[in-house]
C-alpha positions as CSV (number, residue, x, y, z in Angstrom):
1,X,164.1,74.4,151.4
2,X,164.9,71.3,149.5
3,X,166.8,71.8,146.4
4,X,168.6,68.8,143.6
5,X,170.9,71.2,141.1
6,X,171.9,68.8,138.2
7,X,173.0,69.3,134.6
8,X,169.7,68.2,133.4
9,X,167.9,71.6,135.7
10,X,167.2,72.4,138.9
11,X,164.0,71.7,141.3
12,X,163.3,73.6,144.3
13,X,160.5,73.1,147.0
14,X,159.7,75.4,149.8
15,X,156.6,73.7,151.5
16,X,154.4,75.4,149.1
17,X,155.8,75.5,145.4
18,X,157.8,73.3,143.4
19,X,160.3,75.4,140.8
20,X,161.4,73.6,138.1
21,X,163.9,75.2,136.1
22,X,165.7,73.3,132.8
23,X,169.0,73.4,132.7
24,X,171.5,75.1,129.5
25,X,172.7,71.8,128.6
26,X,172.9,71.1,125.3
27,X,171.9,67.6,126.1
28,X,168.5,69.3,127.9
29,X,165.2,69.2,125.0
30,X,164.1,72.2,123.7
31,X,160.8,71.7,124.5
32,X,161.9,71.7,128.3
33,X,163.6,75.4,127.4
34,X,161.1,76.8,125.0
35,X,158.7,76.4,128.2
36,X,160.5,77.8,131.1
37,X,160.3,78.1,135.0
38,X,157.7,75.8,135.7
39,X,155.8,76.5,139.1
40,X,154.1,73.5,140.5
41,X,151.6,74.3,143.6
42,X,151.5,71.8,146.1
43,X,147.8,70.9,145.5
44,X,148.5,70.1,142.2
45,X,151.0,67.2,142.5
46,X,149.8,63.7,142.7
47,X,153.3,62.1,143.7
48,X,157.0,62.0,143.4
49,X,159.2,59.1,143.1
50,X,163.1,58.3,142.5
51,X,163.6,55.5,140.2
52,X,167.8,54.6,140.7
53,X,170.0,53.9,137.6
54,X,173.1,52.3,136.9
55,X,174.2,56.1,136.4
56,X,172.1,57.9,138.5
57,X,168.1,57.9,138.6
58,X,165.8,60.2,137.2
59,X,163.1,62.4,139.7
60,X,159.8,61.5,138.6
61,X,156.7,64.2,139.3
62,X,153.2,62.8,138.6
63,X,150.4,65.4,138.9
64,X,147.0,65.2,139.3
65,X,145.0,64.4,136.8
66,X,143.2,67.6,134.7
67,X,146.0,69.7,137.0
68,X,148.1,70.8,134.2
69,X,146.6,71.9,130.8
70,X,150.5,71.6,129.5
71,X,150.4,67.9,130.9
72,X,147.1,67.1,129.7
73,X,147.9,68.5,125.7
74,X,151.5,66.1,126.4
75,X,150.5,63.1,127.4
76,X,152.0,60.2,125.6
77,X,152.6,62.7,122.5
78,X,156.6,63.5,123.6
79,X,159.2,61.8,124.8
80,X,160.6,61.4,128.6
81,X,163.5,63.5,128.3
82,X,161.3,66.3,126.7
83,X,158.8,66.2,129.6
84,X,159.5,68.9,132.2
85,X,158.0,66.7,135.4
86,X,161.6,64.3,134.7
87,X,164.8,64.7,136.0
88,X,168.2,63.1,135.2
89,X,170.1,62.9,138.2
90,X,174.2,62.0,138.7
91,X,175.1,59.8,141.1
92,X,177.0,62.4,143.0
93,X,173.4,63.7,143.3
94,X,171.3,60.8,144.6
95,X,171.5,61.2,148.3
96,X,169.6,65.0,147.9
97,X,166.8,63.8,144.8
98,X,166.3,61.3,148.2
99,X,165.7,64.0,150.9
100,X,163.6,66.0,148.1
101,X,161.2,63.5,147.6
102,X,160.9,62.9,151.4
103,X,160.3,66.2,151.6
104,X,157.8,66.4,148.9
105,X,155.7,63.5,150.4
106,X,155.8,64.6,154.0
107,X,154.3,68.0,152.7
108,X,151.8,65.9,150.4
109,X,150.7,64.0,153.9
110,X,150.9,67.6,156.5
111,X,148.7,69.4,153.8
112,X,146.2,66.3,152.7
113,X,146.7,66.8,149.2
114,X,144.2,64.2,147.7
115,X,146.1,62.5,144.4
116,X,142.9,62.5,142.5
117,X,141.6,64.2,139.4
118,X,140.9,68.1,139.8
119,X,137.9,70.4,138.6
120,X,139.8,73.0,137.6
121,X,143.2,73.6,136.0
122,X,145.6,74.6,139.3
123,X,148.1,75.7,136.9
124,X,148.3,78.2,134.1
125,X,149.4,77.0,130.6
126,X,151.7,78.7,128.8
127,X,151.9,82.4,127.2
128,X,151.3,83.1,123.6
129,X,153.2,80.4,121.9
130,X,155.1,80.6,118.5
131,X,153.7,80.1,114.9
132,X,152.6,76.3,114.6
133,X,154.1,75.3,110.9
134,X,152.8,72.0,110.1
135,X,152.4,69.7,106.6
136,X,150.1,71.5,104.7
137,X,149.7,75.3,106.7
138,X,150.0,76.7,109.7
139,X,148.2,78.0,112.7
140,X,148.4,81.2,114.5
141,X,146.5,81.8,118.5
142,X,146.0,85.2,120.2
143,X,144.3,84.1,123.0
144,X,141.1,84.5,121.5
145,X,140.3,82.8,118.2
146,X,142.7,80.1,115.8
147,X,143.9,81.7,112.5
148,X,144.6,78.9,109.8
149,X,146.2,79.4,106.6
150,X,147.2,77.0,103.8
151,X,150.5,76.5,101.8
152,X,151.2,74.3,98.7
153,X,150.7,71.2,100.0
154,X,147.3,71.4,101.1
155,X,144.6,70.1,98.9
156,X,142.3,71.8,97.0
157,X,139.0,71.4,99.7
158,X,141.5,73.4,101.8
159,X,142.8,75.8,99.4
160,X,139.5,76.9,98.1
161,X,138.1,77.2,101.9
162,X,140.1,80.1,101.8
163,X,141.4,81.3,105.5
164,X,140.1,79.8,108.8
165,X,139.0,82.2,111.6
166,X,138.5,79.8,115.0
167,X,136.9,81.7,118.3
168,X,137.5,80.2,121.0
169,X,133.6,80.4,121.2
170,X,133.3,78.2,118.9
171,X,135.7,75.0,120.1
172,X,134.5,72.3,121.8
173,X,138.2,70.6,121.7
174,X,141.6,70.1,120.1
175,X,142.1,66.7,118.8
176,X,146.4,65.7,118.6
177,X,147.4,62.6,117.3
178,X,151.5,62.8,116.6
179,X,153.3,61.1,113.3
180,X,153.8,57.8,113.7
181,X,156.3,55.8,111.2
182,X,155.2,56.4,107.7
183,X,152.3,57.8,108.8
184,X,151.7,61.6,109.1
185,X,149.3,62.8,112.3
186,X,146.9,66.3,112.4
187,X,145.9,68.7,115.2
188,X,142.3,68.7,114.2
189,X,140.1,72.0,115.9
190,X,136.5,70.4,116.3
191,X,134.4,73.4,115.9
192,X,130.9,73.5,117.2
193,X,127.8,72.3,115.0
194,X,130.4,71.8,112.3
195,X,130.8,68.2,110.5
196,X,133.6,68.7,108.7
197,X,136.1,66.8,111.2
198,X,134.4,63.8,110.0
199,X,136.2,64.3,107.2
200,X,140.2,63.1,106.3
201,X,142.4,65.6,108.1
202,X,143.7,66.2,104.7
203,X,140.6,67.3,103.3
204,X,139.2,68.8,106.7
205,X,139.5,73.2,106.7
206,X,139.8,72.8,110.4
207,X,143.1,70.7,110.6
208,X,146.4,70.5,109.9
209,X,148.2,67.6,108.5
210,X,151.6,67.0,110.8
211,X,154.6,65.3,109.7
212,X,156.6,64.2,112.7
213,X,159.4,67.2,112.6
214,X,160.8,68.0,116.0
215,X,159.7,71.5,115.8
216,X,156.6,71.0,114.7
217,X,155.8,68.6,117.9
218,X,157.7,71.1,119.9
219,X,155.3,73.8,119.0
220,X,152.3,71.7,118.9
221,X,152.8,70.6,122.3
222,X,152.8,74.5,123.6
223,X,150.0,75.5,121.1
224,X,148.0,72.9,122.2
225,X,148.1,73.5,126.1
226,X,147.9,77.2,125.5
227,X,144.8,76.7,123.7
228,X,143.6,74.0,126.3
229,X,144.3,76.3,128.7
230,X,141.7,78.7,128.0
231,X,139.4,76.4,127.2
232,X,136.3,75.0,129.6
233,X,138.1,72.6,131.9
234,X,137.8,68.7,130.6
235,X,135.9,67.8,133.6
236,X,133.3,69.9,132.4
237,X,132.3,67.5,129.6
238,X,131.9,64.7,131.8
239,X,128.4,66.1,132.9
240,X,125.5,66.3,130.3
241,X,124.6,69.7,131.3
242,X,128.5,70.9,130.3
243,X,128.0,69.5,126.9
244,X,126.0,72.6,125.2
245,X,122.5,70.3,125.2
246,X,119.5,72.3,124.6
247,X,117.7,73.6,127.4
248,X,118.6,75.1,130.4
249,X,121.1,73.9,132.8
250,X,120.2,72.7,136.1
251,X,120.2,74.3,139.4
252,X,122.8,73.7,141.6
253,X,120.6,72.8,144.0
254,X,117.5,71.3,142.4
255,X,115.4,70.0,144.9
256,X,114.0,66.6,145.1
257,X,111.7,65.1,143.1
258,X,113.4,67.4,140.0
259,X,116.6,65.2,139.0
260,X,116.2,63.0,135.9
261,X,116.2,59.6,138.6
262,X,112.6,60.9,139.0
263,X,111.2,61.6,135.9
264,X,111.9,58.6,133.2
265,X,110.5,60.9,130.6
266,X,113.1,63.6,131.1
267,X,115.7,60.8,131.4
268,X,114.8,59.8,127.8
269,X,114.3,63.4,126.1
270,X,118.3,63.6,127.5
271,X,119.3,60.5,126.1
272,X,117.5,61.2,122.6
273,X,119.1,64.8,122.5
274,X,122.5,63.1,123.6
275,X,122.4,60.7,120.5
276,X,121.2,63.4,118.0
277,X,124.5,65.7,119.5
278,X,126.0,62.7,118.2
279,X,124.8,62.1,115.1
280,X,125.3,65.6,114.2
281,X,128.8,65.4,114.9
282,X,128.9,68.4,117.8
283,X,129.6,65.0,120.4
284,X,133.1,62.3,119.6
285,X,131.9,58.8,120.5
286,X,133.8,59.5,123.2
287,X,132.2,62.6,124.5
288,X,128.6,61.0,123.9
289,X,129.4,57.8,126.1
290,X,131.1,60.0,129.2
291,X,127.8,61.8,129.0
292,X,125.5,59.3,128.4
293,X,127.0,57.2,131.8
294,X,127.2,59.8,134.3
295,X,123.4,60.8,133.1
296,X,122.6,57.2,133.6
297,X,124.3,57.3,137.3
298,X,122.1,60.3,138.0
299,X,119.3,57.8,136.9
């Protein structure tokens, strides 16, 4: 077993698992200790590095891409030393983050772990997290549907929309963009056939308005993956069929002469439906071009 055991935690690999554990430190983020024992299958990591310091290094874990719903809620919204998959290390400690990361790599090469994206989420994300207090309300998850309530900042539109019951049914993402400067950010919840994210995330029922506090981004960032979580994996929009488009989804096996590369009608009835999803606001920009290529690559 390889094992570093520094101030900032400890990490652990036995050939199959990765254990990272935050340290007590007072120096250590409380993000890092609100989240735990984090346990990182081998499958799931991408690649390990040590970057030396003039005190120390730091142990740097990249994981796959779509591996981690806590990594995919996180990423560029929190800072380094907040981010579990970084470790400070002393310089009386260098010589074993060296041997771990040998170790790590030489399992990564035995097993033929590919470093590219996954399909599914090999990782849970977190358990029930805490009460998200933000600007203007606050947001509460069971696992199964969003609860959002107002206080006295929020503007009228939101006041008089009462209460917000979210099913998980109903989501087709979370959309976090953190405080920046001056400027105050939102966790918007883009609900299905509703439009009203188009609106100011002031005025919109289905987000709140975030002003930059360390808690509040602390509990964003474990509301967020928890909700991720249990949502369709993000590789599931990148297909047209994953998108909730009218008719019935394809076979998995649909023969030839059946795929939209044959049929230039079909191509276009999935391009016009595509564009209406969009116009109706159920598809981002974002969303509609992901679809609209990898239809066009069927093509």
């Amino acid at each position: 077993m390889a094992e570093v055991m520094v101030r900032d935690g400890t990490w652990t690999f036995d050939g199959e698992i990765l254990r990272i554990v935050p340290g007590r430190d007072r120096s250590v983020k409380k993000l890092r200790q609100m989240l735990g024992e984090v346990q990182v299958p081998l499958e799931a990591v991408a690649g390990i590095a040590y970057e030396p310091g003039k005190k120390g290094g730091r142990l740097r874990l990249r994981l796959r891409e779509g591996a981690d719903p806590f990594a995919e809620a996180t990423r560029g919204r929190i800072a380094d030393a907040a981010d579990p998959y970084q470790l400070a290390v002393e310089t009386d400690r260098t010589g074993a983050a060296q041997y771990f990361v040998d170790e790590v790599r030489n399992a990564l090469v035995i097993e033929q772990v590919p470093d590219g994206p996954t399909d599914r989420y090999l990782m849970p994300g977190p358990g029930m997290p805490p009460v998200l207090s933000a600007g203007d309300g606050s947001a509460t998850f069971d696992g199964e549907s969003i609860r959002l309530e107002w206080n006295w900042a929020a503007e009228e539109a939101k006041k008089s929309a009462g209460v917000q019951r979210l099913p998980l049914g109903d989501l087709l993402g979370v959309e976090w963009v953190p405080a920046a400067g001056l400027e105050s950010g939102h966790l918007r919840f883009r609900v299905r056939n509703v439009t009203a994210h188009k609106l100011a995330p002031k005025h919109d029922p289905h987000c709140l308005v975030l002003w930059g506090l360390d808690k509040e981004t602390r509990t964003a960032a474990l509301f967020v993956s928890a909700v991720l979580s249990r949502l369709p994996h993000p590789a599931a929009a990148r297909e047209p069929a994953a998108l909730d488009t009218p008719g019935p989804a394809p076979a998995s096996d649909p023969g030839p002469g059946t795929g939209p590369g044959d049929d230039p009608d079909a191509l276009l009835r999935r391009l016009r439906e595509l564009g209406e999803l969009r116009r109706d606001g159920v598809l981002t920009e974002e969303e509609f071009t992901a679809a609209k290529q990898a239809l066009l690559r069927r093509f």
